[in-house]
HTML snippet that shows the backbone in 3Dmol.js (N, CA, C, O; Angstrom):
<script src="https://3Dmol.org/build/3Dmol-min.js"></script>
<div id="view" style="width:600px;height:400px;position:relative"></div>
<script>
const pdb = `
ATOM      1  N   UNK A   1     116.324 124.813  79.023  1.00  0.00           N
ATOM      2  CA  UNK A   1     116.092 123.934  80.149  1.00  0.00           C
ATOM      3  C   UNK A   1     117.194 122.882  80.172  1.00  0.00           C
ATOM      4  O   UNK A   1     117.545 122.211  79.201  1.00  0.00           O
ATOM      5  N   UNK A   2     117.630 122.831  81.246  1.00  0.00           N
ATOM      6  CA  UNK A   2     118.832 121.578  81.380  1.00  0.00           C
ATOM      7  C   UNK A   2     118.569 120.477  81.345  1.00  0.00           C
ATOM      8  O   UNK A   2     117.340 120.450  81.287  1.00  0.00           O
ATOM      9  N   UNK A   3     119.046 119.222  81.342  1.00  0.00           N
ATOM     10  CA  UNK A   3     118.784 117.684  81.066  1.00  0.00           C
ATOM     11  C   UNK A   3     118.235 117.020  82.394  1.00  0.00           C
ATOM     12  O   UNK A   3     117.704 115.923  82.569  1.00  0.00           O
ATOM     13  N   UNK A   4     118.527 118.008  83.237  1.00  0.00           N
ATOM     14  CA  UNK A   4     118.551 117.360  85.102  1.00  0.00           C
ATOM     15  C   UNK A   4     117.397 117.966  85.050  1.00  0.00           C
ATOM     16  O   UNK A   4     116.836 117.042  85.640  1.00  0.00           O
ATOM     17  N   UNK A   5     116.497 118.749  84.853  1.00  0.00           N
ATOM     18  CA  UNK A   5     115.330 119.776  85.378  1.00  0.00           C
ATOM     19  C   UNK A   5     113.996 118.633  84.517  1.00  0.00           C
ATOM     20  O   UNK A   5     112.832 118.447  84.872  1.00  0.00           O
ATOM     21  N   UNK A   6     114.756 118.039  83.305  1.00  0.00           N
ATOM     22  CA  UNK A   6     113.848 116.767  82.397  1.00  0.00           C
ATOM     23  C   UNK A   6     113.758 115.829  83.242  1.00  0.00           C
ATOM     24  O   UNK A   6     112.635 115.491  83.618  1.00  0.00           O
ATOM     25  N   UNK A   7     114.977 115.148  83.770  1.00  0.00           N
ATOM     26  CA  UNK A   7     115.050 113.845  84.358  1.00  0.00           C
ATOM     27  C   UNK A   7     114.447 113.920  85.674  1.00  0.00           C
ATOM     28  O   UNK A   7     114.025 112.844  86.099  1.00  0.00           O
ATOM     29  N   UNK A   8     114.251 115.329  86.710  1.00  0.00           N
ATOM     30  CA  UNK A   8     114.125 115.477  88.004  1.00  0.00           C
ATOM     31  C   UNK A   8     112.329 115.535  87.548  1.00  0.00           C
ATOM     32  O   UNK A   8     111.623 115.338  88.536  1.00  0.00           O
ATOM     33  N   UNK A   9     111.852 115.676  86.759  1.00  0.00           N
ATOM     34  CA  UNK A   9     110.418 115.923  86.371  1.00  0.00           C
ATOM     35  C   UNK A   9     110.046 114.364  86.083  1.00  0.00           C
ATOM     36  O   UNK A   9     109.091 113.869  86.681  1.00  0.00           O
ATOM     37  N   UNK A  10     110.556 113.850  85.468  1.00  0.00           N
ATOM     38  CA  UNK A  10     110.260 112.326  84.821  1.00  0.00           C
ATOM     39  C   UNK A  10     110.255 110.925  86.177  1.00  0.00           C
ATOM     40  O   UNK A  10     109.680 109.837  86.191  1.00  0.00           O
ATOM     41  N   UNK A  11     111.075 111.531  87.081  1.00  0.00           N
ATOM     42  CA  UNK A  11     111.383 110.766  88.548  1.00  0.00           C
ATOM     43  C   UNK A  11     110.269 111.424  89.223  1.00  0.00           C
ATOM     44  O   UNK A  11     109.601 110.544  89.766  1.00  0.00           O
ATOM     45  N   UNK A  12     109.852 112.389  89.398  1.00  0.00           N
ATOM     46  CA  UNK A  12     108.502 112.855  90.109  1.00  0.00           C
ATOM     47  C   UNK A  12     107.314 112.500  89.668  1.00  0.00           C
ATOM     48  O   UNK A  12     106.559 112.426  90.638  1.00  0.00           O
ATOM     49  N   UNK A  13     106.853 112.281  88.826  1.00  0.00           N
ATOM     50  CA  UNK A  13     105.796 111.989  87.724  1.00  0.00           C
ATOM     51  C   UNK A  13     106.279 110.569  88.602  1.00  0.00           C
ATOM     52  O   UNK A  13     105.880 110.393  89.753  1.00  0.00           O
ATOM     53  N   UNK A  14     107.172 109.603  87.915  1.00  0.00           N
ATOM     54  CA  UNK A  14     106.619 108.490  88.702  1.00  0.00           C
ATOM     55  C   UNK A  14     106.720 108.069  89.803  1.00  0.00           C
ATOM     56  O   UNK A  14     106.705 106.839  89.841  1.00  0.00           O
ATOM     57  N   UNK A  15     106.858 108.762  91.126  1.00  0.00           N
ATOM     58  CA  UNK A  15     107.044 108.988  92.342  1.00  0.00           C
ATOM     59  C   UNK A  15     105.766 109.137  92.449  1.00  0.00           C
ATOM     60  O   UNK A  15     105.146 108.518  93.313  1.00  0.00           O
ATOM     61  N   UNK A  16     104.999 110.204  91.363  1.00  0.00           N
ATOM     62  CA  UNK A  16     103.571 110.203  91.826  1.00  0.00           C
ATOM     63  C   UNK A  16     102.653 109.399  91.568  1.00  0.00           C
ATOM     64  O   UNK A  16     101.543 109.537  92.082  1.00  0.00           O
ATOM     65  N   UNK A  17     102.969 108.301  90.633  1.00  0.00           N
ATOM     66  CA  UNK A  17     102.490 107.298  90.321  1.00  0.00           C
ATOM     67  C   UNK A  17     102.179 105.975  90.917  1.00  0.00           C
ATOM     68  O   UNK A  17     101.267 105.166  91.083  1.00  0.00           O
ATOM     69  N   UNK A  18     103.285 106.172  91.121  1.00  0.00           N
ATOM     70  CA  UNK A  18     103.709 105.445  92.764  1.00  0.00           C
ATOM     71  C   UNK A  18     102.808 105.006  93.593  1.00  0.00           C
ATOM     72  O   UNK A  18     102.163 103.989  93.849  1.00  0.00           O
ATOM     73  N   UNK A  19     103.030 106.578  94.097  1.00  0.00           N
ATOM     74  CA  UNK A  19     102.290 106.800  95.052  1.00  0.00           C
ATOM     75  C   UNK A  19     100.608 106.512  95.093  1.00  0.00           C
ATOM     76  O   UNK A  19      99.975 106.032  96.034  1.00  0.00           O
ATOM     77  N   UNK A  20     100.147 106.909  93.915  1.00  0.00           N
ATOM     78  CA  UNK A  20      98.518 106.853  93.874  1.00  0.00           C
ATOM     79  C   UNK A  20      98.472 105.064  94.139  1.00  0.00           C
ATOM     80  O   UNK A  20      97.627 104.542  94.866  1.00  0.00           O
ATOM     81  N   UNK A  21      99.472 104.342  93.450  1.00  0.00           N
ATOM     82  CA  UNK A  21      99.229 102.750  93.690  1.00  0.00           C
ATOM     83  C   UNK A  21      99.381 102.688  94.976  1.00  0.00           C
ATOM     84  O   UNK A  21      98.521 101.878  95.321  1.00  0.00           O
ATOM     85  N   UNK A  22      99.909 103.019  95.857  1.00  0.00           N
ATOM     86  CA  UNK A  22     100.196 102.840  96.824  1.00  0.00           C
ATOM     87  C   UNK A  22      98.976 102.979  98.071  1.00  0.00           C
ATOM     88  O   UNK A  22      98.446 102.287  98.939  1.00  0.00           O
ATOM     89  N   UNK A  23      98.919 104.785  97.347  1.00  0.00           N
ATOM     90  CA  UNK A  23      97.057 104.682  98.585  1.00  0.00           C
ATOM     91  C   UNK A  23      96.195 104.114  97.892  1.00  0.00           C
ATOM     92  O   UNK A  23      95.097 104.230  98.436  1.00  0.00           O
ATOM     93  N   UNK A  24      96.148 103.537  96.923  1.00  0.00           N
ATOM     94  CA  UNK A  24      95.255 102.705  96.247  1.00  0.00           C
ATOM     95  C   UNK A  24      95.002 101.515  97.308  1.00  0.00           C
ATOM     96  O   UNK A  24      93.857 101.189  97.622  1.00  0.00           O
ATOM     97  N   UNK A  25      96.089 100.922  97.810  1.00  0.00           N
ATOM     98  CA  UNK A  25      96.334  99.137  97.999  1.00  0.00           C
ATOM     99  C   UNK A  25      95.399  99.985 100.130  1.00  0.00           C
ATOM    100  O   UNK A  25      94.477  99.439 100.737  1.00  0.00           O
ATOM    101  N   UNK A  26      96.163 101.326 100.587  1.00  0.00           N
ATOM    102  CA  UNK A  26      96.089 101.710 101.753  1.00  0.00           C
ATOM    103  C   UNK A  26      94.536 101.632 101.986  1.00  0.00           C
ATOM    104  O   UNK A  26      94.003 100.990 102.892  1.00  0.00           O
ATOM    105  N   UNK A  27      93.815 102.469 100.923  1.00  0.00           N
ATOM    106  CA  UNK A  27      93.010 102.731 100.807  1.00  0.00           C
ATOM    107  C   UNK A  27      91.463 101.328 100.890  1.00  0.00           C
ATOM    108  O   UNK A  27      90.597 101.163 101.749  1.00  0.00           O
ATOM    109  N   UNK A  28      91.782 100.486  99.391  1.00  0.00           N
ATOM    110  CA  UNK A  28      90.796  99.182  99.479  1.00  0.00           C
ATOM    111  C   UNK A  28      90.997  98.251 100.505  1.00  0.00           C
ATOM    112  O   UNK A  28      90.214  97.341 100.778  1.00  0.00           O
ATOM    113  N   UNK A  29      92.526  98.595 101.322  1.00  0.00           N
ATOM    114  CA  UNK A  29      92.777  97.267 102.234  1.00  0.00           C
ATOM    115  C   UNK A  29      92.011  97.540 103.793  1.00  0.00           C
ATOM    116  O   UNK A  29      91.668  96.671 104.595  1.00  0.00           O
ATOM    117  N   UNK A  30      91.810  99.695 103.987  1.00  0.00           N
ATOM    118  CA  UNK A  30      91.409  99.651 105.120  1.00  0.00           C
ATOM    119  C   UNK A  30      89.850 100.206 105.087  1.00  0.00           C
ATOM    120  O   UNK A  30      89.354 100.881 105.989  1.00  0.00           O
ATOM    121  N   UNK A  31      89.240  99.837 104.004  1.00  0.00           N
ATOM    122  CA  UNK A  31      88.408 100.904 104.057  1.00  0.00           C
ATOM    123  C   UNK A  31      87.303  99.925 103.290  1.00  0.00           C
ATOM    124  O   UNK A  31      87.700  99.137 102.433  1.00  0.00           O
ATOM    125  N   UNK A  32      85.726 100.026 103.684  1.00  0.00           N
ATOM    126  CA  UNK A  32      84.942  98.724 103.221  1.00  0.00           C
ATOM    127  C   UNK A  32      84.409  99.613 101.649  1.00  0.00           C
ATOM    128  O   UNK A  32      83.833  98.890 100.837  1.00  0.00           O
ATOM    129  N   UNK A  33      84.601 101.117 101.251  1.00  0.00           N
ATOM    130  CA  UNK A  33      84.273 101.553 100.014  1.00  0.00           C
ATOM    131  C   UNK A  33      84.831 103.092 100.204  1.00  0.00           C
ATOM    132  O   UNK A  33      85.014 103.735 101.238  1.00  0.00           O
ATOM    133  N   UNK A  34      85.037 103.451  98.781  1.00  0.00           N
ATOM    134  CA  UNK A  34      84.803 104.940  98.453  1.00  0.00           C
ATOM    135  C   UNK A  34      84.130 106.106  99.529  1.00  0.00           C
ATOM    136  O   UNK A  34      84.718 107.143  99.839  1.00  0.00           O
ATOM    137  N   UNK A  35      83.057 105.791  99.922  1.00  0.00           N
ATOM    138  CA  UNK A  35      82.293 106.606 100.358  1.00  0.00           C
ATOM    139  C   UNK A  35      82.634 106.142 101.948  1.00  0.00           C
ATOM    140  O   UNK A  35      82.656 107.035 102.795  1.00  0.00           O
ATOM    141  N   UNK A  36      82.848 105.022 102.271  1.00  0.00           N
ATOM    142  CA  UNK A  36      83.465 104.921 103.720  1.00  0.00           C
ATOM    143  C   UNK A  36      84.835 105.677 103.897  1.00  0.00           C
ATOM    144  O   UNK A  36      85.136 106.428 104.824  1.00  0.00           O
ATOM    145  N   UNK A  37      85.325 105.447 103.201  1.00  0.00           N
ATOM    146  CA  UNK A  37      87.000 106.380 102.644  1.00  0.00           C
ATOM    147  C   UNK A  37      86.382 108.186 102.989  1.00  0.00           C
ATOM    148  O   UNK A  37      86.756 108.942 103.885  1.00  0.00           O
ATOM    149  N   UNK A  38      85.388 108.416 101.947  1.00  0.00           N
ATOM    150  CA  UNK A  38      85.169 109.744 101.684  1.00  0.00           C
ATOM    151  C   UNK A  38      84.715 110.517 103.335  1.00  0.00           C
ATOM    152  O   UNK A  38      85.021 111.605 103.822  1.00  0.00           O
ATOM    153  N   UNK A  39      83.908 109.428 103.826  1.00  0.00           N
ATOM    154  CA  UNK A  39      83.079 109.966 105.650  1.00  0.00           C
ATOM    155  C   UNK A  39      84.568 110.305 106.235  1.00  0.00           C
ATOM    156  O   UNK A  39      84.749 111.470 106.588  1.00  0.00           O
ATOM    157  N   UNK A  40      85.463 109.537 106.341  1.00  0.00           N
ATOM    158  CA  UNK A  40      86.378 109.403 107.497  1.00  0.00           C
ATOM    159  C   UNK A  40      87.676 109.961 107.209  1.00  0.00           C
ATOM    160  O   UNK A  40      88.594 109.883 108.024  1.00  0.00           O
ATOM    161  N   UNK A  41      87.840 110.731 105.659  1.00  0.00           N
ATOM    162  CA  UNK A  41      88.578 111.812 105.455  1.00  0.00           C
ATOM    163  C   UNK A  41      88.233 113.006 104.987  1.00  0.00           C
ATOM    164  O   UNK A  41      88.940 113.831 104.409  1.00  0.00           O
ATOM    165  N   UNK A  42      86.556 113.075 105.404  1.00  0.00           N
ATOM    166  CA  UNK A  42      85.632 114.089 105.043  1.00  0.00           C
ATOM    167  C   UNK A  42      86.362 114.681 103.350  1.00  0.00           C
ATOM    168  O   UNK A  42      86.884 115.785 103.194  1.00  0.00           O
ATOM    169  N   UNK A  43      86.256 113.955 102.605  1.00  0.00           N
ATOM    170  CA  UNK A  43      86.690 114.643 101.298  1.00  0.00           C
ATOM    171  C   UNK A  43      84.822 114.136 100.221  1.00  0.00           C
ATOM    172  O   UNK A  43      83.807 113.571 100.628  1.00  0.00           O
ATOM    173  N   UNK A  44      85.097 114.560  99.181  1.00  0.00           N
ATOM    174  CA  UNK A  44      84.124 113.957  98.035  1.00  0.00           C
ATOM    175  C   UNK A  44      84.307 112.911  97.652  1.00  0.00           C
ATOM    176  O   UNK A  44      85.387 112.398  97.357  1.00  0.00           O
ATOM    177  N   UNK A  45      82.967 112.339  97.597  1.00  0.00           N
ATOM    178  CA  UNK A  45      82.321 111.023  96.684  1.00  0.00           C
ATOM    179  C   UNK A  45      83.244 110.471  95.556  1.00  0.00           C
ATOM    180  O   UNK A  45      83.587 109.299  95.394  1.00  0.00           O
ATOM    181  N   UNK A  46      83.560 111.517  94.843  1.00  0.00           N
ATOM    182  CA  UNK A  46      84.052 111.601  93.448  1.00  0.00           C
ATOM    183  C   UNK A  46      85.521 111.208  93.667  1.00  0.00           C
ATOM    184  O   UNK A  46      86.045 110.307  93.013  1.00  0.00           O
ATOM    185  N   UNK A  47      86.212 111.960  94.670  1.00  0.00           N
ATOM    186  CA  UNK A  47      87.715 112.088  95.091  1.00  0.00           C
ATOM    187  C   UNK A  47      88.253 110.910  95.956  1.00  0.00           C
ATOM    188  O   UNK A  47      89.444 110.825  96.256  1.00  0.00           O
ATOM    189  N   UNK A  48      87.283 109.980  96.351  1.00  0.00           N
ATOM    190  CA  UNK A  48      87.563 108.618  97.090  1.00  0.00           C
ATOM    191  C   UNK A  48      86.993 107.890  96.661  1.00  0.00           C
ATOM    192  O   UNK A  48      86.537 107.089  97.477  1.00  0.00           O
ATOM    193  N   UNK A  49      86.625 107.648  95.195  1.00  0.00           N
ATOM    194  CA  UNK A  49      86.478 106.937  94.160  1.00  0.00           C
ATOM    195  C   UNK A  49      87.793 106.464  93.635  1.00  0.00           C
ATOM    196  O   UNK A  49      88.449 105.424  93.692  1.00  0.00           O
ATOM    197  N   UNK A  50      87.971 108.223  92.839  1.00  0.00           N
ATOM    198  CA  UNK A  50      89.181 108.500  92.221  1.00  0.00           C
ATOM    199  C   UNK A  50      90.906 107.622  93.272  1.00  0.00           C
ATOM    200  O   UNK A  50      91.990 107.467  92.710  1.00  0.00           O
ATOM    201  N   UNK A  51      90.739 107.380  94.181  1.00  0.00           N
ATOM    202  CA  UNK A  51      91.423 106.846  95.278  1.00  0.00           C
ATOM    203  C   UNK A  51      91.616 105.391  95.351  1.00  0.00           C
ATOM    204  O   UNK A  51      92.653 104.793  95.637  1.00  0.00           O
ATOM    205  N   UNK A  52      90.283 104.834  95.002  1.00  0.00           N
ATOM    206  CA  UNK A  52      89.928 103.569  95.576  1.00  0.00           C
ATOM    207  C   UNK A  52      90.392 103.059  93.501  1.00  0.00           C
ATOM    208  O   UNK A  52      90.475 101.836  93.380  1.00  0.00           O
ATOM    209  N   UNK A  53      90.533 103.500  92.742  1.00  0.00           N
ATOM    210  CA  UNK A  53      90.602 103.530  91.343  1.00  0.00           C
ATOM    211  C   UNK A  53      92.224 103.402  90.992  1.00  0.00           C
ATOM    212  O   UNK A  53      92.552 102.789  89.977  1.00  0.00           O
ATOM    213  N   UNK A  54      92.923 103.816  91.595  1.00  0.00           N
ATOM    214  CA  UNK A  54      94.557 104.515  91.762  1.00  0.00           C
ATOM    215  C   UNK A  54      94.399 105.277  90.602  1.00  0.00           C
ATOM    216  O   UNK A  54      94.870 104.897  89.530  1.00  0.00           O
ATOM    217  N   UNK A  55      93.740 106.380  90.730  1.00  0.00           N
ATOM    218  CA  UNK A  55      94.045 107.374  89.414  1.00  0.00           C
ATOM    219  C   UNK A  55      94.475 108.708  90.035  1.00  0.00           C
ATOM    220  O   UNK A  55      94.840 109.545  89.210  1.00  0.00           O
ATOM    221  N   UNK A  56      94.507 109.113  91.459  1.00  0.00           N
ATOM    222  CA  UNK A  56      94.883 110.169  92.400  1.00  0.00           C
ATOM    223  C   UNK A  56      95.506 109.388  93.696  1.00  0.00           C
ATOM    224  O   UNK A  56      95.222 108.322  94.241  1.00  0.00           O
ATOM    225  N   UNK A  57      96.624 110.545  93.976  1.00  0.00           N
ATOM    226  CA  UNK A  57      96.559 110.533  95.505  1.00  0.00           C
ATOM    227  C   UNK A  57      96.241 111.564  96.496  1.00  0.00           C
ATOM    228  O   UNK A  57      96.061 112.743  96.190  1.00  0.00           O
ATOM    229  N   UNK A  58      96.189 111.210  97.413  1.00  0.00           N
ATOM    230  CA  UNK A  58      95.881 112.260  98.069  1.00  0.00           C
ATOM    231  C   UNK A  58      96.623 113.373  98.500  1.00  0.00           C
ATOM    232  O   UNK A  58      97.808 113.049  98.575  1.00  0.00           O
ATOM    233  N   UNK A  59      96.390 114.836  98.894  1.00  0.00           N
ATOM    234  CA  UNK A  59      96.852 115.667  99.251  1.00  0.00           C
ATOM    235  C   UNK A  59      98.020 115.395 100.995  1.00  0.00           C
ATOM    236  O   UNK A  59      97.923 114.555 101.890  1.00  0.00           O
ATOM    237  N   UNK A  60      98.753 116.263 100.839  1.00  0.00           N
ATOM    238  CA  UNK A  60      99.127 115.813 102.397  1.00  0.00           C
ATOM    239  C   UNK A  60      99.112 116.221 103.688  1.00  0.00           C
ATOM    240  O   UNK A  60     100.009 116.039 104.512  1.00  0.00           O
ATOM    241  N   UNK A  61      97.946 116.846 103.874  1.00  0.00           N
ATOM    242  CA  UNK A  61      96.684 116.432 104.941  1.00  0.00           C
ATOM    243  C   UNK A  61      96.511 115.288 105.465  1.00  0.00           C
ATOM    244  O   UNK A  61      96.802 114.847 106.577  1.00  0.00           O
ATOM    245  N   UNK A  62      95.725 114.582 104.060  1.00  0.00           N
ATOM    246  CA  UNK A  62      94.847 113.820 104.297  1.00  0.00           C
ATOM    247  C   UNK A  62      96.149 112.300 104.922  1.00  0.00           C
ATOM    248  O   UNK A  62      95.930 111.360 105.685  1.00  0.00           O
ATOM    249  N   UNK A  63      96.918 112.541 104.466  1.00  0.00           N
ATOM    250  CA  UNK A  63      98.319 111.183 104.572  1.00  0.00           C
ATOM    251  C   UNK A  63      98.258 111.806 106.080  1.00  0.00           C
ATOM    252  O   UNK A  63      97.896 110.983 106.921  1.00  0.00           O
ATOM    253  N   UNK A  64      98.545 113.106 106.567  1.00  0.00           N
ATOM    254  CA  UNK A  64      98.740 113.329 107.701  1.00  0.00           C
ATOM    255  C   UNK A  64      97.386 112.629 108.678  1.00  0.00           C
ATOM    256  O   UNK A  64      97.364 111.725 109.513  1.00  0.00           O
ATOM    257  N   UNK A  65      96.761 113.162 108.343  1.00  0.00           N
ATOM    258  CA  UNK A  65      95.078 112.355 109.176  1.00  0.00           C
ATOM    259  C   UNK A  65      95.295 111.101 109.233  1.00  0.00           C
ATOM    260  O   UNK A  65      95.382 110.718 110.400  1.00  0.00           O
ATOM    261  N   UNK A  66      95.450 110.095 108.278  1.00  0.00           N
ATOM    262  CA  UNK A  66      95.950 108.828 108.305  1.00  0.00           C
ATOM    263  C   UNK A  66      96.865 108.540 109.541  1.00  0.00           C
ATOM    264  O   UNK A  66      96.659 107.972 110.614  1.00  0.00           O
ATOM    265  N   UNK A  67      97.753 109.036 109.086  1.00  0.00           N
ATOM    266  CA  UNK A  67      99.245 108.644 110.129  1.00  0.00           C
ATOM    267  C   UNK A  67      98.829 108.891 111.628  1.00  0.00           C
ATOM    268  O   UNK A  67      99.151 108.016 112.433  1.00  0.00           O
ATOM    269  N   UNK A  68      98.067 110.123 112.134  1.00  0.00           N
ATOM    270  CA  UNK A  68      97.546 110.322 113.271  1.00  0.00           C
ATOM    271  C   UNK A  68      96.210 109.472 113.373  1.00  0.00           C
ATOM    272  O   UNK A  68      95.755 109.404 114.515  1.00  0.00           O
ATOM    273  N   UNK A  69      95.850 109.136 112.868  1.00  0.00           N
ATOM    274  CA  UNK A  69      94.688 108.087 113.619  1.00  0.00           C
ATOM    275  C   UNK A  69      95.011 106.745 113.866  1.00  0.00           C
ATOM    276  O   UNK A  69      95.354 105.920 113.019  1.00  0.00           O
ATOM    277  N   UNK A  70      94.835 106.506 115.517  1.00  0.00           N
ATOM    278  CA  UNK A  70      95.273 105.413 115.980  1.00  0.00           C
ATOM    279  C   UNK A  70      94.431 104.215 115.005  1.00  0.00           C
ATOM    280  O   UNK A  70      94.623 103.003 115.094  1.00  0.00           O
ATOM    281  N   UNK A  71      93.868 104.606 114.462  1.00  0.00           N
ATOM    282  CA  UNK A  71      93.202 103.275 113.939  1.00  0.00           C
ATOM    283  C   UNK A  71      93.930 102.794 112.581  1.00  0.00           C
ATOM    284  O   UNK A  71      94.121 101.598 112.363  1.00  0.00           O
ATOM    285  N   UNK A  72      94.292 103.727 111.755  1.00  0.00           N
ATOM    286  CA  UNK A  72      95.007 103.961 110.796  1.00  0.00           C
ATOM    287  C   UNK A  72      96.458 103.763 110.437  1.00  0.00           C
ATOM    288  O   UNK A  72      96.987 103.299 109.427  1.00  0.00           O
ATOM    289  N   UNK A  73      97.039 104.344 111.773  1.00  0.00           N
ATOM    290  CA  UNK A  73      98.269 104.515 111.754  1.00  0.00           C
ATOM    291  C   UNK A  73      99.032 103.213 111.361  1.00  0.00           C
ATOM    292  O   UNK A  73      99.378 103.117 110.184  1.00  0.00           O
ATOM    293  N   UNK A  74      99.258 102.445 112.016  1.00  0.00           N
ATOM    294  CA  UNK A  74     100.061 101.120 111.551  1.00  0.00           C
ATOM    295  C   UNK A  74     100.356 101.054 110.019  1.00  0.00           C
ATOM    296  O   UNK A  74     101.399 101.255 109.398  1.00  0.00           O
ATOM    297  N   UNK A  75      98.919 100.656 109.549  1.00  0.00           N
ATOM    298  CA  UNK A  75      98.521 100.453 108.372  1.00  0.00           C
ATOM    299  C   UNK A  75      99.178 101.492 107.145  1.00  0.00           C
ATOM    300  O   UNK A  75      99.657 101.050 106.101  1.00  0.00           O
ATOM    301  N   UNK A  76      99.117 102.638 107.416  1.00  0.00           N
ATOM    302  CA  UNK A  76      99.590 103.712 106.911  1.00  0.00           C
ATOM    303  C   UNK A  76     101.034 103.716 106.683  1.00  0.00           C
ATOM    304  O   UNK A  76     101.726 103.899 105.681  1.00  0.00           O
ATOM    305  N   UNK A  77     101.318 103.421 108.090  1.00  0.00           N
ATOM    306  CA  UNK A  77     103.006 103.870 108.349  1.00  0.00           C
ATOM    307  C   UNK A  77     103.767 102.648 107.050  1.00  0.00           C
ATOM    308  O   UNK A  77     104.698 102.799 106.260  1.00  0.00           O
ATOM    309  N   UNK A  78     102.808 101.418 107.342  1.00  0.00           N
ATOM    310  CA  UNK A  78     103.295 100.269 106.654  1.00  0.00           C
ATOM    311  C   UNK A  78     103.820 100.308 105.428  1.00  0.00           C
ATOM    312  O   UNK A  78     104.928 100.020 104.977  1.00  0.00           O
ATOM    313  N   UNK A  79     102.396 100.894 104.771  1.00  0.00           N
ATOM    314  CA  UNK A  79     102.326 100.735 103.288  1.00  0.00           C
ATOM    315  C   UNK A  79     103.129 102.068 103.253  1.00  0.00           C
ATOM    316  O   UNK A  79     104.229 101.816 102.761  1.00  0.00           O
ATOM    317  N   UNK A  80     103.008 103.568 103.622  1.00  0.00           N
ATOM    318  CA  UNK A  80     103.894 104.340 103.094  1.00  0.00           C
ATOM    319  C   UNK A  80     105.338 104.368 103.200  1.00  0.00           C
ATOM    320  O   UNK A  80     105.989 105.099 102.454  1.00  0.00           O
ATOM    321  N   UNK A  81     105.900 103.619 104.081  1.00  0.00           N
ATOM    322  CA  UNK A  81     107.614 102.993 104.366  1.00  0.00           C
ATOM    323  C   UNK A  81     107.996 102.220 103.465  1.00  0.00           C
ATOM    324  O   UNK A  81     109.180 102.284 103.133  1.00  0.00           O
ATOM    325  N   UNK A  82     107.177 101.340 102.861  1.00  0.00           N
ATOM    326  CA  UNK A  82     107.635 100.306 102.147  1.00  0.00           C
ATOM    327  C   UNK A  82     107.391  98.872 102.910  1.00  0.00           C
ATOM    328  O   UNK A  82     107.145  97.856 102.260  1.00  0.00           O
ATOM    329  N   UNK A  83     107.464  98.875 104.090  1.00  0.00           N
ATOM    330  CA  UNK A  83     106.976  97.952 104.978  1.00  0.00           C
ATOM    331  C   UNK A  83     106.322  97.035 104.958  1.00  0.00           C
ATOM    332  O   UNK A  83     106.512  96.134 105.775  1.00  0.00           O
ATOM    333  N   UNK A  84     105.311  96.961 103.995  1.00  0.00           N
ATOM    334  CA  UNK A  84     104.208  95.993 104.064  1.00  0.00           C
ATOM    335  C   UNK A  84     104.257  94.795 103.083  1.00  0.00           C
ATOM    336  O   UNK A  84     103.361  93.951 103.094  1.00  0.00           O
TER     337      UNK A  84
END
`;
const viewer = $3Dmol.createViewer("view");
viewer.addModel(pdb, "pdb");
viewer.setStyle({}, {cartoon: {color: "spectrum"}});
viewer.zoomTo();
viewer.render();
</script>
C-alpha cells in the first residue's frame, strides 16, 4: 500500500468527523429533538439520536432532503458551506 492511499484514508476519516459535528450543530439548532429529527427525515429513533449525539452522519439522501426543503434549506446550505 502506498503512503498517499494512508494519508487519503486519514483526511477522510476526518472529513467524516467533521462532518457528523457539523449535522450535529444542523441538526440540535433546527430541530426541537431526536425524534422530531427522526418524523421529518422518516429515519429511526436510534439513528436521530445517534445525530443529535455527533456520533453519525447522515447518509446522502437525507443531506439531499435537507437542502430541498424550503424550510431547511438556508439552514443547511449554511452550516454545510461553512457559512454559518
Amino acid at each position: 500500500m502506498s503512503s498517499g492511499k494512508i494519508s487519503d484514508r486519514r483526511s477522510v476519516m476526518t472529513y467524516r468527523q467533521h462532518f457528523a459535528v457539523v449535522w450535529q450543530r444542523f441538526v440540535t439548532e433546527n430541530f426541537d429533538s431526536p425524534a422530531h429529527a427522526a418524523h421529518v427525515f422518516q429515519v429511526d429513533a436510534s439513528t436521530a439520536d445517534k445525530w443529535f449525539r455527533g456520533l453519525n452522519a447522515p447518509s446522502g439522501w437525507v443531506v439531499g432532503k435537507a437542502i430541498s426543503d424550503p424550510h431547511t434549506r438556508e439552514a443547511a446550505l449554511q452550516l454545510l458551506t461553512g457559512n454559518a
